[in-house]
C-alpha positions as CSV (number, residue, x, y, z in Angstrom):
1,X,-184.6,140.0,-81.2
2,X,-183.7,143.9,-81.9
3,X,-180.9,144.0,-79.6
4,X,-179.6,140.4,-79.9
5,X,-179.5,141.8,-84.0
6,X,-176.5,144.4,-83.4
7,X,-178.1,147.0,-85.5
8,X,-177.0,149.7,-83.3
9,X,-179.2,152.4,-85.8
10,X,-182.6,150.7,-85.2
11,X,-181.6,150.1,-81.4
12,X,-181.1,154.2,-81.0
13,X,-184.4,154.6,-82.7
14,X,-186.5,152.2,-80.7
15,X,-184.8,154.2,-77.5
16,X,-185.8,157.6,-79.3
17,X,-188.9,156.4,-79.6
18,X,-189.6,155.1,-75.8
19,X,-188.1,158.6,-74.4
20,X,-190.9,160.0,-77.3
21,X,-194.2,158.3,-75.6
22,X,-193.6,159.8,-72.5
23,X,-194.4,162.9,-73.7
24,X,-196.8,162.8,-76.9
25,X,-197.9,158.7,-77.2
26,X,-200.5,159.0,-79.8
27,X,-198.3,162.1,-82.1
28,X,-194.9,162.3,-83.4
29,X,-192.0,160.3,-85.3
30,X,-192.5,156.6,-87.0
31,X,-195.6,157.0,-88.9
32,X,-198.0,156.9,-85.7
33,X,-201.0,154.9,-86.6
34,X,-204.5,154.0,-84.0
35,X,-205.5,150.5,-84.5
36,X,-209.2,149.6,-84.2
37,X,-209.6,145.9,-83.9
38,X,-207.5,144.9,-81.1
39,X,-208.8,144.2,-77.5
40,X,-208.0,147.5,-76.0
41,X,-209.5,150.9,-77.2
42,X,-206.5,152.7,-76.8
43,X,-204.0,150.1,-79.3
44,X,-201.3,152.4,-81.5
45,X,-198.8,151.9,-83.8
46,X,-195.3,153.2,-84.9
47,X,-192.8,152.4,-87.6
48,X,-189.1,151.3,-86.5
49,X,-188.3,151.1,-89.8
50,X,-188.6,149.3,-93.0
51,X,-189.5,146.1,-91.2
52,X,-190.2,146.7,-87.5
53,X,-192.9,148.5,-85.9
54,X,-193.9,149.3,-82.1
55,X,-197.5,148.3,-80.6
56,X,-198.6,150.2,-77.9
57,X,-201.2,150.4,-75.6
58,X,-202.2,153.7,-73.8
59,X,-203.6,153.8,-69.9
60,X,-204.5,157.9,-69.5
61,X,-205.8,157.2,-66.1
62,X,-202.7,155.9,-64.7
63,X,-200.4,157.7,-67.4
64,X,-198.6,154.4,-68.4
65,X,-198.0,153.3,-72.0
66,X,-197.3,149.2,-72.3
67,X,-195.7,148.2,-75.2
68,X,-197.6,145.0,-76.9
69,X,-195.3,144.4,-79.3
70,X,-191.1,145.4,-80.6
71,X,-191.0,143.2,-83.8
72,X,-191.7,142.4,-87.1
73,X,-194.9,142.0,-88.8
74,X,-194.1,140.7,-92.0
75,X,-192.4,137.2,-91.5
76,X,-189.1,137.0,-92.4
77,X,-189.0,138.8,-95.8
């Protein structure tokens, strides 16, 4: 949906952000936020911008980070 958009600004950001979790996943840009109520413990949040947001999941024992979700929580407003 992000990359099918053309928005080359919030396609650099997302990759920014990807090349970000490897290093720090639950500190740094896009307003990082821990989410309590989803099925795993370890569920976070970033801002994309205005309208998008990253959901992320975080596996220390392994050291992988799965992204949940790349989209829009809002609809279409």
């Amino acid at each position: 949906m992000i990359k099918k958009s053309g928005d080359k600004a919030t396609i650099k950001k997302v990759a920014n952000l990807l090349l970000e979790l490897q290093e720090h996943p639950r500190t740094g840009t896009g307003q990082v936020e821990h989410l309590k109520h989803f099925a795993f413990e370890e569920t976070w949040s970033r801002r994309i911008n205005k309208h998008y947001r990253m959901i992320y999941e975080i596996h220390d024992v392994e050291v992988i980070v799965t992204v949940v979700s790349l989209r829009s929580h809002y609809g279409d407003k």
